[in-house]
DRENPATOR-101475 format. One record per residue (C-alpha): y, z, x; chain. Coordinates in nm, 4 decimals. Example, Ala and Ser with C-alpha at 12.3 -4.5 7.8 and 13.67 -1.06 7.14 Angstrom:
BEGIN
       py       pz       px chain
  -0.4500   0.7800   1.2300     A
  -0.1060   0.7140   1.3670     A
END
This chain:
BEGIN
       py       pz       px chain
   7.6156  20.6765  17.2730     A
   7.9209  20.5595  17.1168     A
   8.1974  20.8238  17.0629     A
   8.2888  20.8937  16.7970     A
   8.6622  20.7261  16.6547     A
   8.7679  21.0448  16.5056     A
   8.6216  21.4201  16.4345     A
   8.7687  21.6623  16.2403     A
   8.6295  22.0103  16.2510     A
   8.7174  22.2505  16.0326     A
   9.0543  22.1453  15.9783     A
   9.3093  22.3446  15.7877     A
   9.6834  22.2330  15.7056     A
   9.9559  22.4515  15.5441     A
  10.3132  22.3821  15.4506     A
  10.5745  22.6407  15.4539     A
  10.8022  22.5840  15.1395     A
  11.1138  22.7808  15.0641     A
  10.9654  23.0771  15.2500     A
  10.5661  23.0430  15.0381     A
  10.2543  22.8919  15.2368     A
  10.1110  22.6437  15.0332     A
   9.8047  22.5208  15.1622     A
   9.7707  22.1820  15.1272     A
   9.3571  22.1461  15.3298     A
   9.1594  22.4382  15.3988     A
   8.9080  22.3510  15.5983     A
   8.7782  21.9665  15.5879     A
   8.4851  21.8687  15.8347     A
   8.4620  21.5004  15.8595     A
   8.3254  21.2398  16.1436     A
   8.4243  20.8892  16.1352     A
   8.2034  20.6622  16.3239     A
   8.2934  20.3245  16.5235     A
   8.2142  20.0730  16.2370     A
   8.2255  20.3238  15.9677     A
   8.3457  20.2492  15.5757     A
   8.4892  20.5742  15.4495     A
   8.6545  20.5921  15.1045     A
   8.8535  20.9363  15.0533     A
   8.9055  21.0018  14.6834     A
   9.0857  21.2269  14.4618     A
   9.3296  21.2986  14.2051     A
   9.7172  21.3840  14.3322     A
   9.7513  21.7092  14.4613     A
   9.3490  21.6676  14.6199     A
   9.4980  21.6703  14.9829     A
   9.3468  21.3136  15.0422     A
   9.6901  21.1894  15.1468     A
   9.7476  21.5035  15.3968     A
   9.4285  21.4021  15.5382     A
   9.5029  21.0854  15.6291     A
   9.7806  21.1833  15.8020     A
   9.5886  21.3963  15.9944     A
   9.3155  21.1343  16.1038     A
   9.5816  20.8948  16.1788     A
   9.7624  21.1451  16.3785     A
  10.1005  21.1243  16.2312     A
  10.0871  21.5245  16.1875     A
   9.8906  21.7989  16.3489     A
   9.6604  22.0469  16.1763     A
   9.7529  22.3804  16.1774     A
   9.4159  22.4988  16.2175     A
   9.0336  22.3845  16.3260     A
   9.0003  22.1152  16.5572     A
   9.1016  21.6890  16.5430     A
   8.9727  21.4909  16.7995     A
   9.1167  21.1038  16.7741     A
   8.9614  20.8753  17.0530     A
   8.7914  21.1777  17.2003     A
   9.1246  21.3575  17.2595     A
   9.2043  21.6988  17.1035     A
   9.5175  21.6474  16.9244     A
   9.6597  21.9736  17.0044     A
   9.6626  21.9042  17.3565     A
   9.8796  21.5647  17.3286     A
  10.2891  21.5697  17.3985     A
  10.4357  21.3993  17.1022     A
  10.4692  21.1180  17.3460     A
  10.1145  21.1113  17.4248     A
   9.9898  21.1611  17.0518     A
  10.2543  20.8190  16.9396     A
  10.1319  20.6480  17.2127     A
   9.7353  20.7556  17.0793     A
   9.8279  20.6152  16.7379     A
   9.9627  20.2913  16.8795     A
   9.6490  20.2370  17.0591     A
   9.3859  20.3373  16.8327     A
   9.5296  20.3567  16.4752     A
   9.6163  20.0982  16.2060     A
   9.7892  20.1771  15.9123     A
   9.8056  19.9956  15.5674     A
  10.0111  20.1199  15.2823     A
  10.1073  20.1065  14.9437     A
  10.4339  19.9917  14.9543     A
  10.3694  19.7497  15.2893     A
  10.6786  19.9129  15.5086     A
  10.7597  19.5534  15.5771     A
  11.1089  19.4450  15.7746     A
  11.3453  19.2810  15.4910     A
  11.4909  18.9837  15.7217     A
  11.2209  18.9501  15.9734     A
  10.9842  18.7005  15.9738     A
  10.6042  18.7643  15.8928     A
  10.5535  18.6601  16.2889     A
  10.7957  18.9085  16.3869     A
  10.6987  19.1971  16.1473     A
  10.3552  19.1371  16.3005     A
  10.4311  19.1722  16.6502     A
  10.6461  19.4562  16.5681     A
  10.4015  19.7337  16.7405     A
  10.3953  19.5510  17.0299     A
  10.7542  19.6051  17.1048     A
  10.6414  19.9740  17.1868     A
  10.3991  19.8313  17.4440     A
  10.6176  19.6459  17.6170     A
  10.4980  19.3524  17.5657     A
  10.7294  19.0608  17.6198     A
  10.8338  18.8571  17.2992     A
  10.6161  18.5364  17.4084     A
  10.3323  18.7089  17.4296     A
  10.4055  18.9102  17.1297     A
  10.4559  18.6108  16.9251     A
  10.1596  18.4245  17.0088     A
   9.9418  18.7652  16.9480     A
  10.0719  18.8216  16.6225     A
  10.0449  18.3739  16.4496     A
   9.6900  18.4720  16.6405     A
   9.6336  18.7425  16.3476     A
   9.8228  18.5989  16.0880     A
   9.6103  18.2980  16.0769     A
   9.2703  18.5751  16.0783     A
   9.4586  18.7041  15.7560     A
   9.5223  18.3545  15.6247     A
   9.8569  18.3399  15.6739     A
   9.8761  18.0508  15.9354     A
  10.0938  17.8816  15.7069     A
  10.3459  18.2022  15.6179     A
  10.4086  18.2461  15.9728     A
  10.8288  18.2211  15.9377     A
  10.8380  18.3295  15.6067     A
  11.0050  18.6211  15.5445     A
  10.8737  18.9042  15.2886     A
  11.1192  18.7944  15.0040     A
  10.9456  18.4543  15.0165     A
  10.5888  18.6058  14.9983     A
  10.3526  18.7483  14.6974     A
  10.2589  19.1008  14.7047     A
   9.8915  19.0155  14.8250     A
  10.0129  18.8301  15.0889     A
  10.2706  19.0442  15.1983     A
   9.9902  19.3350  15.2232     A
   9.8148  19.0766  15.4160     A
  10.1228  19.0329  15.6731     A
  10.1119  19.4592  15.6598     A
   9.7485  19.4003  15.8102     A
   9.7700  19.2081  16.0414     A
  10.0741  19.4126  16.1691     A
   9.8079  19.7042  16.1513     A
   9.5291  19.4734  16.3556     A
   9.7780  19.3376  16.6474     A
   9.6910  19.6198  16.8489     A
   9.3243  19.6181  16.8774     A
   9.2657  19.9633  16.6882     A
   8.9489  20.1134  16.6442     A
   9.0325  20.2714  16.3096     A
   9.2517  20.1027  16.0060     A
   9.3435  20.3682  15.8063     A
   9.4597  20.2571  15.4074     A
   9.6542  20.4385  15.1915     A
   9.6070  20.2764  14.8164     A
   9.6386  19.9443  14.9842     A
   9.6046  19.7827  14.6675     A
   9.7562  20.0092  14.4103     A
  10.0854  19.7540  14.3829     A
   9.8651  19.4494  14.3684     A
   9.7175  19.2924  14.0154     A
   9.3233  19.2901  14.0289     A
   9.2743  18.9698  14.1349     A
   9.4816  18.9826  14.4374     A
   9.3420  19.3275  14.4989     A
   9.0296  19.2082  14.5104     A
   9.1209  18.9888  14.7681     A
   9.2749  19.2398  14.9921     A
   8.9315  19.4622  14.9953     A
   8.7510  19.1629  15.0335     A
   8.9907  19.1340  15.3441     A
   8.9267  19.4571  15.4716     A
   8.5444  19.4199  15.4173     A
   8.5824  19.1374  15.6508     A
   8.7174  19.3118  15.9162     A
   8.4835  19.5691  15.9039     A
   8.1749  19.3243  15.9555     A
   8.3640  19.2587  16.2692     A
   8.3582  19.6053  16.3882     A
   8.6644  19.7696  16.3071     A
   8.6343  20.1391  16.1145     A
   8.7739  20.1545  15.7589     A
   8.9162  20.4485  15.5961     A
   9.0577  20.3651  15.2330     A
   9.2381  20.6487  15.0767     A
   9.2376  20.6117  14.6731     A
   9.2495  20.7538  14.3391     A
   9.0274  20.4246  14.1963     A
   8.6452  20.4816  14.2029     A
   8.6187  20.1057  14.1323     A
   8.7451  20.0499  14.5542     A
   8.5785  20.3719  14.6525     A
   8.2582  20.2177  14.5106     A
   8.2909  19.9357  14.7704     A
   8.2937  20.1662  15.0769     A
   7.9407  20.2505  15.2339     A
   8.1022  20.6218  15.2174     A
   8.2815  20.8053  14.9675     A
   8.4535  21.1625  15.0926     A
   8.5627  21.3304  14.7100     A
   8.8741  21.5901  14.7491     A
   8.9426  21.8441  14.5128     A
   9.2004  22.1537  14.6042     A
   9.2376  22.0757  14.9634     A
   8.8706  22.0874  15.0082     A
   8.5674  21.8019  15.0103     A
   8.3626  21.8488  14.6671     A
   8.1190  21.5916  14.7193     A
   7.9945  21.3351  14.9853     A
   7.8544  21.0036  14.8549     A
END
């Protein structure tokens, strides 16, 4: 049996703000499954977003229990948790987080640095993914010279270069016209045929609809599974 790619049990996470607890989750079960299509919906203010942070591991609950890879995240040294992301999380976002004056190549091959990985190698793993994207022909452009689809595209394949089991979006089209967003889901549709776990965090039904899964938030809690 296949382990899971990430459980979250019971998990609760609260914010201490100018002395007040504010809750932001209080208490979200969830298991995402090797090949799984999870959409995580809800309004601003639903917790979706502190969520995802969670199941990517970029922060820690403060209570229940988040196992990532089969490792309980309270156990890890920061060192060991960064170094769990690297290997088994992708993310996408918004606003792509792409270098200015770096090539497409180089933003790609950009989480390989922290592997150690030396620049030849680097560079032929990341034109490797670019062309998967479609981006064969972008390969020494730099962002400024790119769309917005195909810079979210570059952002992808910066999230795929590692081999993760689990690409975690944030509104990965929500600065993209629908046409172009389109094309991005499709995108992600096609890499989960391949086998690699989807989790699309957004406030449109419309590209929650396309997930095999829909997890609705409301008040830090899930309201409704779909």
């Amino acid at each position: 049996m296949n382990t899971p790619a990430i459980v979250a049990e019971d998990v609760s996470r609260t914010y201490q703000l100018d002395g007040l607890s504010v809750p932001a989750l209080r208490g979200v079960s969830l298991t995402v499954e090797p090949g799984d299509y999870v959409a995580i919906v809800g309004t601003s203010g639903s917790g979706k977003s502190t969520l995802m942070h969670l199941l990517g591991g970029l922060d820690r609950p403060t209570g229940g229990t988040l196992l990532i890879g089969g490792r309980d995240v309270a156990r890890l040294t920061p060192n060991e948790l960064a170094e769990l992301r690297n290997t088994t999380i992708g993310f996408v976002f918004q606003s792509f987080h792409l270098l200015a004056r770096t090539t497409a190549q180089d933003n790609v091959g950009l989480p390989l640095v922290y592997r150690g990985i030396g620049r030849r190698e680097r560079r032929e793993r990341a034109a490797a993914m670019l062309d998967r994207v479609g981006l064969a022909h972008r390969i020494t452009h730099r962002p400024n010279q790119m769309s917005g689809g195909e810079q979210q595209r570059v952002a992808i394949a910066r999230a795929l270069v590692t081999g993760p089991s689990v690409l975690l979006a944030d509104e990965p089209t929500g600065n993209l016209d629908s046409a172009t967003g389109q094309s991005v889901l499709a995108l992600l549709e096609s890499l989960n045929d391949d086998g690699v776990a989807v989790v699309l965090v957004t406030h449109d039904r419309e590209v929650a609809a396309r997930a095999r899964r829909q997890i609705v938030m409301r008040d830090g809690l899930i309201s409704a599974t779909r």
